[in-house]
N, C-alpha and C positions, 0 to 999 in steps of 0.2 A: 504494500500500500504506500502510495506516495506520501508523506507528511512536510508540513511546513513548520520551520522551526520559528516561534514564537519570539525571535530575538533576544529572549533568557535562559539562558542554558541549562540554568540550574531546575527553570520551571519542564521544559521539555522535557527531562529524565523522567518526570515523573507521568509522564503520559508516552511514553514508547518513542519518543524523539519528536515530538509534536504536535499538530493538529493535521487529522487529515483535510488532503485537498479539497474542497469543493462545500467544505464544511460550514453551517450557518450556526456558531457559538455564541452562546451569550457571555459577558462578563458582568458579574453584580457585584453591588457592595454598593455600604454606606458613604458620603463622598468621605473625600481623603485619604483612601485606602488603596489606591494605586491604581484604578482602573486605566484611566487616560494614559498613565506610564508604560501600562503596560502594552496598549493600544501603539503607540510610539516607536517601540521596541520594536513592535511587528510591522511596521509599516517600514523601519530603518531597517530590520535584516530584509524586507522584500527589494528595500532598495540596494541592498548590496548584494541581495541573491540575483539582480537582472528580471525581478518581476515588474510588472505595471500595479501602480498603486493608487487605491480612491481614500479620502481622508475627510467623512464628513461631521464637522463640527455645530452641534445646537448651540452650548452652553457658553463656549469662547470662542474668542474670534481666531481667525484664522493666525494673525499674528501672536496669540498666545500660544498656540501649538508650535507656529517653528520657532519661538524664543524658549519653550519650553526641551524643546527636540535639540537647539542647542546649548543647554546647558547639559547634556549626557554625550554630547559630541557627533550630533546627528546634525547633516546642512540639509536640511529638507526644501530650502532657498534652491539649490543646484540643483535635486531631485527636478523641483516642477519649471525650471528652467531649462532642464534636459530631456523635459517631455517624459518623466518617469513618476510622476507624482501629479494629480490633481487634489486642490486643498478646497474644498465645497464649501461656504460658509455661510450660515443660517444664521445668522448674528448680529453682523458689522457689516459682509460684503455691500460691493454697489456693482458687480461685473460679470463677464457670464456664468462665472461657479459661485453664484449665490443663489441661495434657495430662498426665495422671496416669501413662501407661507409653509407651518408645518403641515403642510397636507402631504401623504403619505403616498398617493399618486404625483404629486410633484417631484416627490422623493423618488422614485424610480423611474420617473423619466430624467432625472437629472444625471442620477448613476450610470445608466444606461447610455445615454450622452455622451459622460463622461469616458464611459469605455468602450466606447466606438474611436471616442477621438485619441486614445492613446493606442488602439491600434489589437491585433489577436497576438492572445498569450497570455500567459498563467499570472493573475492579476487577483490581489488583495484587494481586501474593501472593509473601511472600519466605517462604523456608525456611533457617533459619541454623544448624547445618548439617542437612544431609541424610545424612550419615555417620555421625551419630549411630544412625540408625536401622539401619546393618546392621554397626555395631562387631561384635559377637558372631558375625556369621555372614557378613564380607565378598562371600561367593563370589553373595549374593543381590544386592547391589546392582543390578544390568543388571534383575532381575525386580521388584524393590522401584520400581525409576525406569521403569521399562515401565506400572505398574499406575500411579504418579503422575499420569506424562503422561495415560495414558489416559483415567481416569478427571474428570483436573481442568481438562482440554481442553473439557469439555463443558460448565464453568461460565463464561465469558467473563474466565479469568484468566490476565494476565499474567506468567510465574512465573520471580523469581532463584532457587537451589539453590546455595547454597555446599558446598563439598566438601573436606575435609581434602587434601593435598598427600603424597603419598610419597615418601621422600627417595631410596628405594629405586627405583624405577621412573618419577620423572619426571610420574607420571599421579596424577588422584585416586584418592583411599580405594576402595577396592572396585569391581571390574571393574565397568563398565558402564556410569556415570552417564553419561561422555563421547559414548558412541556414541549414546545417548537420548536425549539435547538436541539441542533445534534450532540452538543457540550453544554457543562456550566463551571465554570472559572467563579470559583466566589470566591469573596476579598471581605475581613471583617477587620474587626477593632475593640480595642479594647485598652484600659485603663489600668496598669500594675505598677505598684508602690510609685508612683504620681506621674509614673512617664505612659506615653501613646505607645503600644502594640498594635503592628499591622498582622494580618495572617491571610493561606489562600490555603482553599480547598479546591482539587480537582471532582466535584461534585457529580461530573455523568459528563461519557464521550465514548459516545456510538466506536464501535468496531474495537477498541481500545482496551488494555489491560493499564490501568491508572492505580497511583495510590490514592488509600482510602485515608491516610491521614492528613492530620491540617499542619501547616506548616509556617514557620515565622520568617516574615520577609522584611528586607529594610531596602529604602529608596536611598543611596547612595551618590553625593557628589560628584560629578562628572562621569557618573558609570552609571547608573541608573538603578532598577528592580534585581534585589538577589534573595532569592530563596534560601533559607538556608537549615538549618535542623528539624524537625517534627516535634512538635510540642503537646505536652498531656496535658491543654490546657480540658478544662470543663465546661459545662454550659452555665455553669455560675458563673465562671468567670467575664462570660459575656451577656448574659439576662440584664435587662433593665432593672433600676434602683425600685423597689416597694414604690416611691414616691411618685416615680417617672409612670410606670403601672398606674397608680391609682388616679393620674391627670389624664391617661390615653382614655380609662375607663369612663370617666366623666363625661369622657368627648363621644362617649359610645359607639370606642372601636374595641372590638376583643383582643384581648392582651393571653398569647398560651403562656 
């Protein structure tokens, strides 16, 4: 099976050298938990593996991602100057890789666009987030991520989907992204003796023998996302505070 290596090396091991090809992954977590880094990563090994690369941004503008991309020592600037990178921005743009509304068919005709114009061959595609798209009307997600897959499966793309985290239910933003993907890459956090804990689970990936444990990752100065030992953390360790619980409840959302 062909796999694409996710541009962290340490993460790939633990899924058989990567994600396979043609794969529609989601990545979740709460923010600040490394998603977008990790999104980065795999857009900069696509670019040094000689893939075509789609890079679409909700949350920040296009120039936060390649100011971000280089400070780990990615020139993502060269990439879409070399015709090996398109940067979509839903945000800030005013040009033709701006997504003018979160509609979701706009959304794939822009992708689509985009991968026409950079031409055939083995071609990445990040979505940062994809939650953006069904803020207003949660309950579509599962159908918004069905029409995704479906349709972008047919273009030879490899595809991340980052996904907002609910603190309420443990899962991402609106029923369904999780059961649609062929992967799920989850990123938590957590709070030990007063310092931030990042962590990632290889949580499900179709074809794959993956580990089942959760693992401690730190975002690194000029290097970026490194995984590194498997930790016995517990579900205590990351549950909500009694207090945090007893305001969700108020708000009359179920807290497990």
């Amino acid at each position: 099976m062909e796999r694409l290596s996710t541009g962290v090396p340490s993460l790939d091991k633990l899924m058989d050298g990567g994600i396979p090809k043609g794969f529609f992954v989601a990545v979740v977590g709460e923010p600040g938990t490394g998603k977008t880094i990790l999104c980065i990563h795999f857009i900069a090994e696509g670019i040094s593996s000689g893939d075509y690369n789609i890079y679409v941004t909700t949350e920040e503008s296009r120039e936060s991602i390649i100011n971000q991309a280089s400070q780990f020592g990615f020139n993502f600037n060269k990439a879409i100057n070399e015709g090996r990178l398109i940067l979509i921005d839903a945000l800030m743009g005013d040009d033709e890789w701006t997504l003018r509304h979160l509609d979701i068919d706009e959304l794939v005709d822009i992708v689509i666009r985009a991968k026409k114009k950079l031409g055939y061959g083995r071609t990445r595609l990040v979505i940062d987030s994809v939650s953006a798209f069904w803020l207003a009307k949660p309950s579509m997600a599962r159908q918004y991520s069905y029409t995704l897959k479906k349709i972008l499966s047919k273009w030879d793309l490899t595809t991340l989907v980052t996904s907002q985290y609910a603190i309420s239910t443990s899962e991402a933003f609106g029923f369904g992204v999780e059961h649609v993907a062929d992967g799920i890459i989850r990123f938590r956090k957590s709070i030990k003796n007063s310092m931030l804990r990042r962590y990632v689970l290889i949580e499900k990936m179709r074809q794959t023998n993956h580990s089942l444990f959760l693992y401690e990752v730190h975002i690194m100065p000029g290097k970026g996302l490194v995984v590194t030992a498997p930790t016995m953390l517990r579900k205590e360790d990351v549950a909500l505070p009694e207090s945090v619980k007893k305001k969700i409840k108020k708000g009359g959302y179920k807290v497990e």
